[in-house]
N, C-alpha and C positions, 0 to 999 in steps of 0.2 A: 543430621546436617553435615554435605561436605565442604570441603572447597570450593567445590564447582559451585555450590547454590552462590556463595560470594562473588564468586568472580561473575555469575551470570547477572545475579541482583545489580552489582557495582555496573556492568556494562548496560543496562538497562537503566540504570539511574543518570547514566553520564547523557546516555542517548535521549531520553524520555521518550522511546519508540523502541517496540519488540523486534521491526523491523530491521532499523539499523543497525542494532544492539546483535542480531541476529549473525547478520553481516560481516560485523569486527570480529567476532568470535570463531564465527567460519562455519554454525552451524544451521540448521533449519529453524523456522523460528516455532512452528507448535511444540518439536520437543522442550525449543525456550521458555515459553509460555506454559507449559505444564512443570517447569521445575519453578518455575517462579511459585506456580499455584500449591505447588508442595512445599517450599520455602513457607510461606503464608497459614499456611495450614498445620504447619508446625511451630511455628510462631504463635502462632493463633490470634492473630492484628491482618489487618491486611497494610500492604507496606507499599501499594499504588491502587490511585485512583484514576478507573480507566474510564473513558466516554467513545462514543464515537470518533471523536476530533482529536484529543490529545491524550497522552500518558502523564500523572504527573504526584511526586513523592505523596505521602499522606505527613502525618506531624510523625508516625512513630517510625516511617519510613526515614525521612530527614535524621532521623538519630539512627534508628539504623547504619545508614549510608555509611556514617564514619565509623561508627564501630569497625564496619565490614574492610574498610579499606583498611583501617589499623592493623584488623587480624589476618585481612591479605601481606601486607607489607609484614608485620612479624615472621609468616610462616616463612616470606622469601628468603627474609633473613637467617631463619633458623636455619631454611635446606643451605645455605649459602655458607655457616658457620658449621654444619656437619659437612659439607666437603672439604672445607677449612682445613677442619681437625684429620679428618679422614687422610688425608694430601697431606698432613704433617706442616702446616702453616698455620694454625693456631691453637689454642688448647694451654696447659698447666702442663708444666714440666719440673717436678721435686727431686731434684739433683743431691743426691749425699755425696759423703765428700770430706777428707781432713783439712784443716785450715791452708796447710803449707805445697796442698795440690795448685793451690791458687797462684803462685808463684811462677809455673809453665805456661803451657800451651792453653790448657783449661781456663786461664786469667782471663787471655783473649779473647777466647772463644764464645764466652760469656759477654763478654763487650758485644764484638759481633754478630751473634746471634742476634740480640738485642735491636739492632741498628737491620737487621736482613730479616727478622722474622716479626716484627712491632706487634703482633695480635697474639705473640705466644709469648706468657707468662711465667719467666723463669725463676724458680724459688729454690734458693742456694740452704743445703741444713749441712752444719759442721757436725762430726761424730765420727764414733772410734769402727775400724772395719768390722768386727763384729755385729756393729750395730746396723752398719749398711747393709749386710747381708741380710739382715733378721728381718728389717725395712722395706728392703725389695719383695722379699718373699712374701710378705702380710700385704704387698700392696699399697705401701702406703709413701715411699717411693719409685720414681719411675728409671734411674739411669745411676748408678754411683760408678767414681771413679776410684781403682783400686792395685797396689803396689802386690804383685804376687798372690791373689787371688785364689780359692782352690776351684777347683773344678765343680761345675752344678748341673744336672741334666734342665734345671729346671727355668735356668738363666741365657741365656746368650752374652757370649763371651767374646770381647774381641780387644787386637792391641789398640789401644789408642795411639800409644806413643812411649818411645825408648829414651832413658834418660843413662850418661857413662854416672860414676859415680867419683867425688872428690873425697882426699882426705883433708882434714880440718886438724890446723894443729896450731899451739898458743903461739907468738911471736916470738922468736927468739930459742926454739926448740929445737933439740941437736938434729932432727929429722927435715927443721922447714926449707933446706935446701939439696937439692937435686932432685933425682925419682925414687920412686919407692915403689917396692913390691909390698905385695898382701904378707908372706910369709916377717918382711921385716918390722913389724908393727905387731909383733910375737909378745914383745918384754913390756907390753904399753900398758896403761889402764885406760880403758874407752866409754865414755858415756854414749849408751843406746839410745832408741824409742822403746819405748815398755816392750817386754816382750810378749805380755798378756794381750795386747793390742795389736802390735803390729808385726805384720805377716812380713813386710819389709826387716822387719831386727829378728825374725827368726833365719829368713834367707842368707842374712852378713854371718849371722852365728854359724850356718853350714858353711859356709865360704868361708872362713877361719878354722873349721874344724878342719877342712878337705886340702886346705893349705899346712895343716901341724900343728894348730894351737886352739887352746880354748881361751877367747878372749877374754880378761878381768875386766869386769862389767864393775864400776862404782857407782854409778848413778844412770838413771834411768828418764827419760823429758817423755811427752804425753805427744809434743807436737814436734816434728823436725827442724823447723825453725829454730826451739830452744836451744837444741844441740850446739848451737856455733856459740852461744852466751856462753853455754856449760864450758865450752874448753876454752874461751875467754878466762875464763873464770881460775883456770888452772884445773879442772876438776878432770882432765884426762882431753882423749884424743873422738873423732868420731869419724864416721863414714859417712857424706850423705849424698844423695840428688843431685847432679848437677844445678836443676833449676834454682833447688832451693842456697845452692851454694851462690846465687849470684844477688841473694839477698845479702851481702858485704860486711864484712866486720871487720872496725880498724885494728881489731887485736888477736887478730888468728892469720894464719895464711894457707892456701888451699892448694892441694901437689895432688895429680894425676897420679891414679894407680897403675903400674906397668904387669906384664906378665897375666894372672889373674885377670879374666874379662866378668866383671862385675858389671851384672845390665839392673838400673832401676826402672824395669818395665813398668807402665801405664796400662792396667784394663776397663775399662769400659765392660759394665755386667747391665744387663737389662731382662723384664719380660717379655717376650717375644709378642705378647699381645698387643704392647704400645711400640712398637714398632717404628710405624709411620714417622711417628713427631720425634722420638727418640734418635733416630736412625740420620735424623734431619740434622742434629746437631751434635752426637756422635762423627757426625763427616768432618762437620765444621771446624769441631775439635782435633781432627787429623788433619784437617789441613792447613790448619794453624801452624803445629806442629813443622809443618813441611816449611812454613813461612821463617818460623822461629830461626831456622837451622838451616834457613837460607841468610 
């Protein structure tokens, strides 16, 4: 049984004439009448009662009928939801992700999507970069966004978005006024992001060594965000994000780094395979970006 038997049966039921039925369809009516007769026969009911005078349902016909337009009407749906997906407007989208990415452009992005794509299912997982890679590769995420990323043949890699970066230091600190170079933040003690985790606090570590010093590291935060607590807290100085710097703390103050061009770059890593839906909101998320920083 194809489609066609349905769609033929359905037109012939609407018509109660092989004739008409014939007609709407655009075809000759004996090939109509022999699919019907193989319909039937596969069935093995018959599903009209024919006479000389008129064409008209039988009882297993009547039940038929709807069946038939149900699974007509599903399949349309279904061809309609695979070009959907296909076209990158609808589908499941499992976004990895550190908590304190949500703070940029990616906040947005995620709003908006939402609101421009209503049929595509965005499903936010917080985890350490490690684990977005590991994720992506098994499939079992579709897009993570990622601070210094290394290179994958296996991934597609793009910038999403450049963030300058702030120094973070407690109130009242001999440094919190004027400008500062990298090299003067030599004698400091600095709370990191782990460096097991993050490919971001390995990159600052080179950028400190390549400026003359190797930074004393006292305490270590899991999430960027922490970091402005920690130096609230007295427990040293940090580096971060701009974005994340505009999450505000009354007990720190935040000085632009001079000299030293420190980029917290944004990637965007994907399968190439999901593409489509990916690619859809990867834009979104750059052009967010562009909004932001407008």
């Amino acid at each position: 049984m194809e489609l066609r038997h349905l769609r033929y049966f359905v037109a012939v039921a609407k018509h109660l004439s092989f004739t008409a039925a014939a007609e709407s369809l655009g075809v000759a009516q004996p090939p109509l009448s022999q699919q019907i007769r193989d319909l039937e026969a596969e069935i093995g009911t018959a599903l009209f009662e024919r006479t000389t005078r008129r064409v008209a349902l039988t009882r297993a016909g009547h039940d038929f009928h709807v069946q038939a337009i149900g699974l007509l009407e599903r399949a349309a749906e279904a061809v309609e939801r695979a070009r959907a997906i296909g076209g990158g407007t609808a589908g499941i989208i499992n976004v990895g992700l550190t908590g304190s990415m949500l703070a940029g452009p990616l906040g947005h992005a995620i709003r908006d999507f939402a609101q421009v794509y209503p049929a595509v299912d965005l499903r936010i997982h917080e985890m350490s970069p490690d684990r977005q890679i590991a994720m992506l590769k098994a499939g079992q995420t579709d897009v993570s966004f990622l601070r210094a990323p290394p290179q994958d043949a296996d991934l597609v890699r793009v910038r999403a978005w450049s963030e300058t970066v702030q120094v973070v230091l407690p109130r009242g600190h001999r440094l919190a006024r004027g400008s500062l170079r990298l090299a003067d933040l030599r004698d400091e003690r600095f709370v990191f992001l782990r460096m097991s985790d993050s490919l971001f606090a390995k990159y600052l570590w080179d950028c400190c060594v390549e400026s003359g010093f190797v930074p004393t590291i006292t305490h270590q935060a899991v999430e960027a965000a922490s970091l402005t607590s920690l130096v609230a807290s007295g427990l040293g100085i940090a580096i971060i994000p701009e974005y994340v710097a505009r999450l505000a703390h009354a007990d720190v103050v935040y000085r632009p780094l001079e000299g030293h061009r420190i980029r917290a770059d944004v990637f965007a890593l994907w399968s190439p395979a999901k593409a489509a839906l990916v690619c859809n909101f990867v834009d979104l998320v750059r052009d967010g970006r562009k909004t932001l920083a407008d």
